[in-house]
N, CA, C and O atoms as a Tinker XYZ file with bonds, in Angstrom:
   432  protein
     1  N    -10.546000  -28.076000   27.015000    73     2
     2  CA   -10.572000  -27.982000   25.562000    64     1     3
     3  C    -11.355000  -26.748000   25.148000    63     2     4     5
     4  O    -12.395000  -26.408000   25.713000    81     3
     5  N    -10.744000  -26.029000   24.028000    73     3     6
     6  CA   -11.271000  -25.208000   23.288000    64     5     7
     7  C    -12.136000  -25.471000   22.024000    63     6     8     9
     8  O    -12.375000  -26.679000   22.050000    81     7
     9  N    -12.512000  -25.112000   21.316000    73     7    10
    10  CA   -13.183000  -24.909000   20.111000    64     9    11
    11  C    -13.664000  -23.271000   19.424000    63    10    12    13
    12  O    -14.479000  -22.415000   19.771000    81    11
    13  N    -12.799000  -23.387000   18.429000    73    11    14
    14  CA   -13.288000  -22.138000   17.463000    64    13    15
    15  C    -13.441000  -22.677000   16.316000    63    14    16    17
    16  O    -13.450000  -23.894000   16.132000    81    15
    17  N    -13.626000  -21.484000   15.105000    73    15    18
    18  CA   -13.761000  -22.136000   14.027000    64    17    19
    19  C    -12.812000  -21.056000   12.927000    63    18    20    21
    20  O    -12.710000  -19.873000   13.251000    81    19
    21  N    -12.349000  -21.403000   12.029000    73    19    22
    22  CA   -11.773000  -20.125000   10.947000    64    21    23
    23  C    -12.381000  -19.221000   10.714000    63    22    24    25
    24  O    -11.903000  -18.087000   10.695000    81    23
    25  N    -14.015000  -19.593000   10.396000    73    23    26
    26  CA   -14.849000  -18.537000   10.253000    64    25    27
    27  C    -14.765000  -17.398000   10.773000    63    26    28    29
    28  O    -14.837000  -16.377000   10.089000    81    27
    29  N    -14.569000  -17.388000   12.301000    73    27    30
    30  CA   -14.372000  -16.078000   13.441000    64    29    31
    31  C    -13.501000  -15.451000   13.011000    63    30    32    33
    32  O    -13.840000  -14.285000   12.807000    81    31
    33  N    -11.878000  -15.811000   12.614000    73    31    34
    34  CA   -11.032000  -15.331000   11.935000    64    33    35
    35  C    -10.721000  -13.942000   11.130000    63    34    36    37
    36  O    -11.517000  -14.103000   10.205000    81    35
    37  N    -10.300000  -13.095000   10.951000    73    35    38
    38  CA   -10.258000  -12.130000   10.108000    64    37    39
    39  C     -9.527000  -12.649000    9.039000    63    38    40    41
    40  O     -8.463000  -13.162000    9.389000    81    39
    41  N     -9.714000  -12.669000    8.115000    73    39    42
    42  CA    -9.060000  -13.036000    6.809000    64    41    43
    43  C     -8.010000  -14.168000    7.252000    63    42    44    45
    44  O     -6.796000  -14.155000    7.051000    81    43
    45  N     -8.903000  -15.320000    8.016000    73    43    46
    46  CA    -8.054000  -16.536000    8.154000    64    45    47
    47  C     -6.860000  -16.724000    8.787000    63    46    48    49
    48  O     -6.222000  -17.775000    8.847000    81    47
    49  N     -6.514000  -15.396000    9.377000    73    47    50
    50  CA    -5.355000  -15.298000   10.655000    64    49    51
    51  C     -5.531000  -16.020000   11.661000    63    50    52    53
    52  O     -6.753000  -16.157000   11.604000    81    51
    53  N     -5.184000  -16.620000   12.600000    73    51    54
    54  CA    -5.623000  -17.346000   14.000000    64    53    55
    55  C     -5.067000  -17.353000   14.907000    63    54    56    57
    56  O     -5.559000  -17.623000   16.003000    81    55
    57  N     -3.298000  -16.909000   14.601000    73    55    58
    58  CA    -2.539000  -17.264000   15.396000    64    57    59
    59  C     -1.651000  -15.835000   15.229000    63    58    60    61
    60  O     -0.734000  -15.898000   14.411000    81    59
    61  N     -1.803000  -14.840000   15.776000    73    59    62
    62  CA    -0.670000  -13.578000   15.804000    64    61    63
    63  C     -1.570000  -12.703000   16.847000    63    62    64    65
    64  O     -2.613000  -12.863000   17.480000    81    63
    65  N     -0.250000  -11.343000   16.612000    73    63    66
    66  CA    -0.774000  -10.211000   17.343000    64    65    67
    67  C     -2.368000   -9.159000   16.913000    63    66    68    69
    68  O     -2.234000   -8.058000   16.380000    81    67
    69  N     -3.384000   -9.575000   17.160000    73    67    70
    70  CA    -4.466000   -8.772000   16.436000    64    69    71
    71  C     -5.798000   -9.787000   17.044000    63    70    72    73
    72  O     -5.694000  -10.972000   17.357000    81    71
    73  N     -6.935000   -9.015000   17.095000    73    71    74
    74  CA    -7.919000   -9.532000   17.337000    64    73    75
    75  C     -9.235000   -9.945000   15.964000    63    74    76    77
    76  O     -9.453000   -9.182000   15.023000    81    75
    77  N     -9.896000  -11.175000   16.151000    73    75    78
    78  CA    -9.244000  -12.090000   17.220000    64    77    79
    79  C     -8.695000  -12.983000   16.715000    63    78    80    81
    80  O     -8.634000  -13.390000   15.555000    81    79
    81  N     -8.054000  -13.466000   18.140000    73    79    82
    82  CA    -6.976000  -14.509000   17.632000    64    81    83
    83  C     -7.169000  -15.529000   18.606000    63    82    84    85
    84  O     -8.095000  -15.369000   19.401000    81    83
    85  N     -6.287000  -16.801000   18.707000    73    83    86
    86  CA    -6.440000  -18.149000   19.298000    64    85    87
    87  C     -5.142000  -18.453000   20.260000    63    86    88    89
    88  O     -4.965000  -19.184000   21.235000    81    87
    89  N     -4.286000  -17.499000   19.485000    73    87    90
    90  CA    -3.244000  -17.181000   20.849000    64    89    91
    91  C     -2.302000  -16.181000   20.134000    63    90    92    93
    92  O     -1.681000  -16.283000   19.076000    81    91
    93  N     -2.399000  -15.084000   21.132000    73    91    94
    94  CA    -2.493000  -13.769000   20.813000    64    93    95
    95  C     -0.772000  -13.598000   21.205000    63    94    96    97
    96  O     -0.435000  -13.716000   22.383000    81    95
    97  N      0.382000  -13.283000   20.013000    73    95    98
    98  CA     1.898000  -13.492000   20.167000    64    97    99
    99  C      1.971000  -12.366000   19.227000    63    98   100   101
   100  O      0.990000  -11.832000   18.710000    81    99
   101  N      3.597000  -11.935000   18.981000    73    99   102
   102  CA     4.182000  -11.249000   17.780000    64   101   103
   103  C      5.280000  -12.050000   17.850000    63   102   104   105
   104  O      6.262000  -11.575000   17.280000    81   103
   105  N      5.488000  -13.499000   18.550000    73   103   106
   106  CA     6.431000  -14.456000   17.825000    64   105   107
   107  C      6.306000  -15.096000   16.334000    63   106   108   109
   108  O      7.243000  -15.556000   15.682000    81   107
   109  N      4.894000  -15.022000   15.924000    73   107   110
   110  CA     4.529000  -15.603000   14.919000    64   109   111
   111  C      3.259000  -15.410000   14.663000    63   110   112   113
   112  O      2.469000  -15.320000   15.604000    81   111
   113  N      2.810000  -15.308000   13.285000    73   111   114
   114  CA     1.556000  -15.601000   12.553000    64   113   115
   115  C      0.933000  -16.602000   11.793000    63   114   116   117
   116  O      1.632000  -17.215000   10.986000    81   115
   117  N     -0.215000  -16.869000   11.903000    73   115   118
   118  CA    -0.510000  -18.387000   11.322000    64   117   119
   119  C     -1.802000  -18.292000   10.957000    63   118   120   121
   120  O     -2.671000  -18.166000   11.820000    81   119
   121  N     -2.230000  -18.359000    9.071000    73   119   122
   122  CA    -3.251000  -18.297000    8.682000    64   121   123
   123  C     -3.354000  -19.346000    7.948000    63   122   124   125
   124  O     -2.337000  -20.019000    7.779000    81   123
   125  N     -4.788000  -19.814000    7.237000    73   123   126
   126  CA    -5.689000  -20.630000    6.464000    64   125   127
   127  C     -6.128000  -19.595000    5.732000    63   126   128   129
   128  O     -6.848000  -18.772000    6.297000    81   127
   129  N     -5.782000  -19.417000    4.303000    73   127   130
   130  CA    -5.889000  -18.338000    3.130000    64   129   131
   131  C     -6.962000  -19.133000    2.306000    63   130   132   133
   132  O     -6.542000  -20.219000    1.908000    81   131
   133  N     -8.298000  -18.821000    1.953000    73   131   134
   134  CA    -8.783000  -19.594000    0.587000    64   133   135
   135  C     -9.064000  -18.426000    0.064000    63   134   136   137
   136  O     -9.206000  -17.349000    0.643000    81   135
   137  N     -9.159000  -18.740000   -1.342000    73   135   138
   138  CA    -8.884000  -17.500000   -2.351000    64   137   139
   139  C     -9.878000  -17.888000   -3.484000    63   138   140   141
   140  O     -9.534000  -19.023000   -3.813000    81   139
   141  N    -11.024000  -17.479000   -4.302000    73   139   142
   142  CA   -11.485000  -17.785000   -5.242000    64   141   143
   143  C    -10.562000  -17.380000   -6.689000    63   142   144   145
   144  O     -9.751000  -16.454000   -6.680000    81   143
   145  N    -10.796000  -18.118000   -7.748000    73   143   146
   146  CA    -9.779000  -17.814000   -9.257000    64   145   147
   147  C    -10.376000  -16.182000   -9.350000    63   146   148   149
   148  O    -11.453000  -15.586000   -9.336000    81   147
   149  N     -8.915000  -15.907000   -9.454000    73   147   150
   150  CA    -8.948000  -14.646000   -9.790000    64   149   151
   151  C     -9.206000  -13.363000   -8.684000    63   150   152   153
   152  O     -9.569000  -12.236000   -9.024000    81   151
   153  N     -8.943000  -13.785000   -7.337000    73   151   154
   154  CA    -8.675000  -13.245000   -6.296000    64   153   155
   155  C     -6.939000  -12.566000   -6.706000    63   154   156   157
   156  O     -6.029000  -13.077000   -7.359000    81   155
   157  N     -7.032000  -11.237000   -5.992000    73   155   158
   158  CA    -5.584000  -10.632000   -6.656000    64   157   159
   159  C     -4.844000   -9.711000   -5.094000    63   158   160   161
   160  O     -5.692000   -9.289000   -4.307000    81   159
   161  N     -3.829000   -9.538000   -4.852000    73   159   162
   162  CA    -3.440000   -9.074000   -3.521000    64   161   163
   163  C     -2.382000   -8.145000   -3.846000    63   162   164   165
   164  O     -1.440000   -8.887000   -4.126000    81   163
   165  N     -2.129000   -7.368000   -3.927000    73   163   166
   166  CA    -1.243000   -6.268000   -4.673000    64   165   167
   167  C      0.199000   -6.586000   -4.394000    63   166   168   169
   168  O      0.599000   -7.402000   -3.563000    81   167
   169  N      1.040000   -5.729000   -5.310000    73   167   170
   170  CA     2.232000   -6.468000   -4.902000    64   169   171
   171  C      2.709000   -5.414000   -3.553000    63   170   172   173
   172  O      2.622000   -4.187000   -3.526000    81   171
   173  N      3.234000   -6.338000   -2.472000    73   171   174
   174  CA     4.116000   -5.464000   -1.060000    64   173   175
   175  C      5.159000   -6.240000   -0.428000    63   174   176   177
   176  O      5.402000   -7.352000   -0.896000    81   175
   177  N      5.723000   -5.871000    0.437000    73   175   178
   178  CA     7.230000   -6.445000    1.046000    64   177   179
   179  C      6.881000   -6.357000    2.573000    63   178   180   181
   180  O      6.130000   -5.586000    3.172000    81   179
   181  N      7.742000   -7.494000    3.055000    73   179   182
   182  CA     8.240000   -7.223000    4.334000    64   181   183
   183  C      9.383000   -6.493000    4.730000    63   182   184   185
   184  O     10.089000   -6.409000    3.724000    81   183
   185  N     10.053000   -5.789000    5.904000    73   183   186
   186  CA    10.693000   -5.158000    6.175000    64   185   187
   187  C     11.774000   -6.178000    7.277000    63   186   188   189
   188  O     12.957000   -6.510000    7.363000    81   187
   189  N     10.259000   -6.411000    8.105000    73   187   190
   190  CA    11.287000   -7.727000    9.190000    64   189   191
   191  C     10.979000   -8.954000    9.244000    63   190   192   193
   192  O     11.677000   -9.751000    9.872000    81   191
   193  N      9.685000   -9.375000    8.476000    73   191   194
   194  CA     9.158000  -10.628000    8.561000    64   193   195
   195  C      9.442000  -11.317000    7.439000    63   194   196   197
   196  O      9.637000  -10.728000    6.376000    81   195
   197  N      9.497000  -12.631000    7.549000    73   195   198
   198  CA     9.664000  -13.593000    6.628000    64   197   199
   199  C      8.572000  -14.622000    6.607000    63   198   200   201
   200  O      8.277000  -15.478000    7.440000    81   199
   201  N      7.963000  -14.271000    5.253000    73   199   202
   202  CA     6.568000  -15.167000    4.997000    64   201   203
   203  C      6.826000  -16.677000    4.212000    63   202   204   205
   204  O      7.541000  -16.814000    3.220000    81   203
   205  N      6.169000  -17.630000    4.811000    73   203   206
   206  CA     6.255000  -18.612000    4.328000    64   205   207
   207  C      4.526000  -19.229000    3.955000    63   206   208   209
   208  O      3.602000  -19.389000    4.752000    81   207
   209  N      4.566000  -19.552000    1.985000    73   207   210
   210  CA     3.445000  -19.509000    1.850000    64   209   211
   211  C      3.591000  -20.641000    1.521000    63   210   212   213
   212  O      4.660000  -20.937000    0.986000    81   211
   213  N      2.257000  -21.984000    1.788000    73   211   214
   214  CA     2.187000  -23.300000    1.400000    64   213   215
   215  C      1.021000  -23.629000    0.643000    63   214   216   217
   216  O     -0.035000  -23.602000    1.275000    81   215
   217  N      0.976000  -23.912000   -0.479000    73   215   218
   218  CA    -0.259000  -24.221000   -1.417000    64   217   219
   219  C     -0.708000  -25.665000   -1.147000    63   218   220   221
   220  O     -0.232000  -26.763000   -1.435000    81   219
   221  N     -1.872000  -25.228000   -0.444000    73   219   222
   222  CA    -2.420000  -26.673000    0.248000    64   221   223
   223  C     -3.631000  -27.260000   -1.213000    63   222   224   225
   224  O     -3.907000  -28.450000   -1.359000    81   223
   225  N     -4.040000  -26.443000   -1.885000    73   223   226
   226  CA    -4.843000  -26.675000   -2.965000    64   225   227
   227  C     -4.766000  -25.644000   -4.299000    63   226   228   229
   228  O     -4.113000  -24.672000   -3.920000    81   227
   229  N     -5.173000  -25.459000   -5.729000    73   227   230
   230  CA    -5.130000  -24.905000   -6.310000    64   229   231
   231  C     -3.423000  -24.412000   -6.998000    63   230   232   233
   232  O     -2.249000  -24.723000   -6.801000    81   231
   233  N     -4.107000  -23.593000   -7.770000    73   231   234
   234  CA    -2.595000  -22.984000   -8.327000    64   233   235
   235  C     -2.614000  -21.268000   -7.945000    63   234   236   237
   236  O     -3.641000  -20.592000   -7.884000    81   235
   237  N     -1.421000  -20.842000   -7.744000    73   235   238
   238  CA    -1.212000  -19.158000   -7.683000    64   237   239
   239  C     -0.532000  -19.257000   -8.176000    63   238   240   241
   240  O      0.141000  -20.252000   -8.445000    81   239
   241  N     -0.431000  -17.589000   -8.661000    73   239   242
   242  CA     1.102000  -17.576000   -9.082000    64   241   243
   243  C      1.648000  -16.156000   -8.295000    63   242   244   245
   244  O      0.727000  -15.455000   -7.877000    81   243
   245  N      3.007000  -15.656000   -8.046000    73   243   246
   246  CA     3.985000  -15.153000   -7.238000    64   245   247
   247  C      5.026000  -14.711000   -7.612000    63   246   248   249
   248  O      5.728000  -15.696000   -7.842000    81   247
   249  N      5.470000  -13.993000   -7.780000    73   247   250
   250  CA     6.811000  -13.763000   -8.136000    64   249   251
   251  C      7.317000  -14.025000   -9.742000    63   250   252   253
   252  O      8.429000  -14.228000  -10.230000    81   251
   253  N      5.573000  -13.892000  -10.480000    73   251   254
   254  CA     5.582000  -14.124000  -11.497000    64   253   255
   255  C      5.478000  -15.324000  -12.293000    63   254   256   257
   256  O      5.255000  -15.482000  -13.493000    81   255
   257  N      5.686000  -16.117000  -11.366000    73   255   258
   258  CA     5.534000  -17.696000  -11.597000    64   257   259
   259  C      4.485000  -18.744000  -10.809000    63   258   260   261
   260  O      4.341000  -18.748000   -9.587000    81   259
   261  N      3.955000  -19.412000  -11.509000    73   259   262
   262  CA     2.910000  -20.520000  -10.870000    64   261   263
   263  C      3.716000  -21.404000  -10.003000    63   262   264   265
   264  O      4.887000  -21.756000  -10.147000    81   263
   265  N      2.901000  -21.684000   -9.112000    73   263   266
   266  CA     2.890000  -22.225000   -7.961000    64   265   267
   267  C      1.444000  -23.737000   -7.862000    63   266   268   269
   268  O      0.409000  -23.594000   -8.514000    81   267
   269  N      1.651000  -24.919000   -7.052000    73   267   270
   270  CA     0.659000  -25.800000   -7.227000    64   269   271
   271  C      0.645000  -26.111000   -5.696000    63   270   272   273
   272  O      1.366000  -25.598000   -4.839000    81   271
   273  N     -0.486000  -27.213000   -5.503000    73   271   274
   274  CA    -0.636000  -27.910000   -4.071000    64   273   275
   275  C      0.449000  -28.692000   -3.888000    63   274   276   277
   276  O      0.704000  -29.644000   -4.625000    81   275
   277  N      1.310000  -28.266000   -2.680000    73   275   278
   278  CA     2.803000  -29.016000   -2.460000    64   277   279
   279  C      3.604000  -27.846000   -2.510000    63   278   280   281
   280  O      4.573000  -28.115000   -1.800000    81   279
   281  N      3.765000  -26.443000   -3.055000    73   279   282
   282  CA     4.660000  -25.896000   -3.025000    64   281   283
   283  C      4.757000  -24.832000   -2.013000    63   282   284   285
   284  O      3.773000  -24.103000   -1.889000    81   283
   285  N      5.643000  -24.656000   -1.374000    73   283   286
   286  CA     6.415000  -23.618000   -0.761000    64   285   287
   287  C      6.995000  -22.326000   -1.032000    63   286   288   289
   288  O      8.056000  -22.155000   -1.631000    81   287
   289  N      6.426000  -21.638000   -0.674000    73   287   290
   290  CA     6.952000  -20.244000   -1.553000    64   289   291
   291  C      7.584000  -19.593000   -0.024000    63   290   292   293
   292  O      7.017000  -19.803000    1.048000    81   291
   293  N      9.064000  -18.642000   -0.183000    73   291   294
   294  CA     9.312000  -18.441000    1.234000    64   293   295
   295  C      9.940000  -17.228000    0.665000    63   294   296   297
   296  O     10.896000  -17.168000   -0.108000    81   295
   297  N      9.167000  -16.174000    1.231000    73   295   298
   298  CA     8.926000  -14.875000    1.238000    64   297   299
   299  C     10.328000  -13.987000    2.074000    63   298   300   301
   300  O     10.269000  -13.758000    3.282000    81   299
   301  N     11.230000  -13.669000    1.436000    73   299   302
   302  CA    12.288000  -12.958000    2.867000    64   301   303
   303  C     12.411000  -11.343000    3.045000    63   302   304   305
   304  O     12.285000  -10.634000    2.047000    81   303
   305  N     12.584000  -10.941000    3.942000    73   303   306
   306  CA    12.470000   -9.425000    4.276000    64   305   307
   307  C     13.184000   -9.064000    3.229000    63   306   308   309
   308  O     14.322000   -9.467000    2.987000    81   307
   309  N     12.144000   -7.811000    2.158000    73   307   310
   310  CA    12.644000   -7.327000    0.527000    64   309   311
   311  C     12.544000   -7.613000   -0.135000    63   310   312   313
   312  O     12.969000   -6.881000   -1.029000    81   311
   313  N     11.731000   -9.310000   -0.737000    73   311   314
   314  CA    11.515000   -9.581000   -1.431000    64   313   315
   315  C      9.887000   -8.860000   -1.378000    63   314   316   317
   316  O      9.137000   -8.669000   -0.421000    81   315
   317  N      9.713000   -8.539000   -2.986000    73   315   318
   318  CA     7.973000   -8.007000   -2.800000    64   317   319
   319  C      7.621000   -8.684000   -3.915000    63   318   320   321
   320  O      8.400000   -8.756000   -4.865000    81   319
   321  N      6.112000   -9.399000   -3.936000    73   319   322
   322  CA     5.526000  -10.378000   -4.830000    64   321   323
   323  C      4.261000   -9.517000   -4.890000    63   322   324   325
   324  O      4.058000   -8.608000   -4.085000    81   323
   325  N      3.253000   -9.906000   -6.074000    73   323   326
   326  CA     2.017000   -9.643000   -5.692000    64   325   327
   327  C      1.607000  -11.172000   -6.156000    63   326   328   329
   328  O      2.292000  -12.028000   -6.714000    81   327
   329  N      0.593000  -11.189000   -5.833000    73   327   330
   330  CA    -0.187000  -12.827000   -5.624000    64   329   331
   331  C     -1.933000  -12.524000   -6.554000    63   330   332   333
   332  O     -2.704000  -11.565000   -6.583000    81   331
   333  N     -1.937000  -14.099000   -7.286000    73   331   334
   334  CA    -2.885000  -14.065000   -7.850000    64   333   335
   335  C     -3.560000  -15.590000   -7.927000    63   334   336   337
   336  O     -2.982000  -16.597000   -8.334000    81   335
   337  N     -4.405000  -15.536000   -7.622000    73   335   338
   338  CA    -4.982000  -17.487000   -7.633000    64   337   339
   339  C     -5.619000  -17.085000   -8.904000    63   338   340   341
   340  O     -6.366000  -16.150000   -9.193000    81   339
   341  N     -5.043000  -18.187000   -9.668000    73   339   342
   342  CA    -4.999000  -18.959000  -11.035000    64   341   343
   343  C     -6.234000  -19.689000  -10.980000    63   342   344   345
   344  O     -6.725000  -19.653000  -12.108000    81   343
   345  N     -7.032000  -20.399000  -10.109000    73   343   346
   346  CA    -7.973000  -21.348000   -9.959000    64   345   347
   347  C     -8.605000  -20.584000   -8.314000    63   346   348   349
   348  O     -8.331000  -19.561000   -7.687000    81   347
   349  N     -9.461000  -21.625000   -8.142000    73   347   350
   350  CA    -9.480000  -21.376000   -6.363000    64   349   351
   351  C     -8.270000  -22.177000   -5.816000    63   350   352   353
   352  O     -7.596000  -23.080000   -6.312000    81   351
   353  N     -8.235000  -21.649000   -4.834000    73   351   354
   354  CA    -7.032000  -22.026000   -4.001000    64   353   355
   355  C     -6.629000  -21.806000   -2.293000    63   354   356   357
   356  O     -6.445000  -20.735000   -1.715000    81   355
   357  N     -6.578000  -22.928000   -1.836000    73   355   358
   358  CA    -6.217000  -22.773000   -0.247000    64   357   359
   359  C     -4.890000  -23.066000    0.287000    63   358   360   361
   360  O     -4.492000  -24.231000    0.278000    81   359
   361  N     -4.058000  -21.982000    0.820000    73   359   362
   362  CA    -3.022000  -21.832000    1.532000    64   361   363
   363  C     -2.843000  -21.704000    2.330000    63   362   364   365
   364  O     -3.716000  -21.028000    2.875000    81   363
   365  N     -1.665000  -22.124000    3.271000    73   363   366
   366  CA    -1.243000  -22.064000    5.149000    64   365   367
   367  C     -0.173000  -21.134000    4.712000    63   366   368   369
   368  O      0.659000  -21.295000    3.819000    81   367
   369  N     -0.412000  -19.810000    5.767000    73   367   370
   370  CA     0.611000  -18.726000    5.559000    64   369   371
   371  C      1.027000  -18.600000    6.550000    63   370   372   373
   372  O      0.132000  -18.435000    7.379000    81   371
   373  N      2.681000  -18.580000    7.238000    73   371   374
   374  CA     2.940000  -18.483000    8.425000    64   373   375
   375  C      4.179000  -17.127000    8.125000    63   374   376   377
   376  O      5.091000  -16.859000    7.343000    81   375
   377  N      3.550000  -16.609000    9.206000    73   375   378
   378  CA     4.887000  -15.152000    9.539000    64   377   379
   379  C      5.502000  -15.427000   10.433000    63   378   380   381
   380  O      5.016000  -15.959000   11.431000    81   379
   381  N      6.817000  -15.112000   10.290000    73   379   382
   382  CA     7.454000  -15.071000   11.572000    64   381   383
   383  C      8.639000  -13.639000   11.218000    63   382   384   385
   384  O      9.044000  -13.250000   10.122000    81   383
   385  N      8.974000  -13.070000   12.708000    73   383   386
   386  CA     7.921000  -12.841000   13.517000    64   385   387
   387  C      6.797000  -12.333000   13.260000    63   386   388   389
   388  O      6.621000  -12.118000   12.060000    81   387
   389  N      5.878000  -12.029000   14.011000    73   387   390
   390  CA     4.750000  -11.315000   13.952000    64   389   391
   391  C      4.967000  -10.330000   13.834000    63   390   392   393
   392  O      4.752000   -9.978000   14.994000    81   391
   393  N      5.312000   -9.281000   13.239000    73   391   394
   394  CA     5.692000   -7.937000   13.011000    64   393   395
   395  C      4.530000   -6.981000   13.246000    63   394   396   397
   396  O      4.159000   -6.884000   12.076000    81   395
   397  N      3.913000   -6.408000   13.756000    73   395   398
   398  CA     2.955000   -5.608000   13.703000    64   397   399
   399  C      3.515000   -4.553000   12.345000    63   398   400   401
   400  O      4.717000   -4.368000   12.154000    81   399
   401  N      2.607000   -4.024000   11.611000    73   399   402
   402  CA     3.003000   -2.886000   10.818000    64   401   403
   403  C      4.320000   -3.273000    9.631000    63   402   404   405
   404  O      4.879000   -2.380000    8.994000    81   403
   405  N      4.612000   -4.497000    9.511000    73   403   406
   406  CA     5.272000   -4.923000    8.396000    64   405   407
   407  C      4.582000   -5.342000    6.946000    63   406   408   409
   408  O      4.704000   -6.486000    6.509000    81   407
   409  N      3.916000   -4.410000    6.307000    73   407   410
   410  CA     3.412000   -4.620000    5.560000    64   409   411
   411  C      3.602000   -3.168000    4.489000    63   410   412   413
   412  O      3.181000   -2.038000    4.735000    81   411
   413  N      4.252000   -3.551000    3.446000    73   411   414
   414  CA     4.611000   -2.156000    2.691000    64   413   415
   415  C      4.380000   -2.570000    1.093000    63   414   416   417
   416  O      4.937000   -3.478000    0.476000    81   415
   417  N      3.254000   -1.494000    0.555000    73   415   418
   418  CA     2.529000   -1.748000   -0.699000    64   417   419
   419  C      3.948000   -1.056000   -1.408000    63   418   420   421
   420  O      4.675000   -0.120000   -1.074000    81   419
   421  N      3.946000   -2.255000   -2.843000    73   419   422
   422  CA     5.171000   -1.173000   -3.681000    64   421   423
   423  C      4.065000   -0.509000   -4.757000    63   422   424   425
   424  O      3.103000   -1.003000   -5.344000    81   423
   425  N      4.638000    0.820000   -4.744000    73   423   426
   426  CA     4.227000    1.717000   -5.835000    64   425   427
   427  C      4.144000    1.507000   -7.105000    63   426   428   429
   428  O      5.036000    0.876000   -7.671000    81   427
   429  N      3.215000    1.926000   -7.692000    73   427   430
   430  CA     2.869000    1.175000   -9.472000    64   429   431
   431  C      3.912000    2.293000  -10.117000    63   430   432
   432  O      4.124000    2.313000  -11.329000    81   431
């Protein structure tokens, strides 16, 4: 048996290609996001990955629209959102694949 904690985490990643991690793949990414109200993430796109975001607490909103605990937001290569927690808020974000370098800010 292992034991870590999120804390170690870089911005709540645990599970992809990057250090450190808990099992180190570019099949997939797997984070624990908490966000205080009014935390803001600019808007960007994937190219090859497809993000799937789950609001485990709080409200965001995405794509211009609010989001609550229970919802699913599923991110597909080209779609670009920027993200904003409405309240505090904790989310499970999973990538697949792990894309190294799939991350593209859109221009204001």
């Amino acid at each position: 048996m292992k034991v870590s904690n999120l804390s170690e985490m870089k911005g709540g990643w645990f599970v992809g290609n990057f250090e450190p991690t808990l099992i180190k793949t570019n099949d997939v990414e797997v984070a624990v996001k908490r966000y205080k109200k009014g935390d803001h993430e600019s808007a960007h796109y994937h190219k090859i990955a497809t993000e799937l975001t789950c609001i485990v607490e709080g409200e965001v909103q995405m794509f211009g629209q609010t989001f609550k605990a229970g919802d699913i937001v599923i991110v597909e290569p080209g779609d670009a959102t920027d993200f904003t927690a409405l309240t505090d808020a904790t989310n499970v974000v999973v990538k697949y694949p792990g894309a190294n370098n799939d991350k593209y800010l859109v221009e204001e």
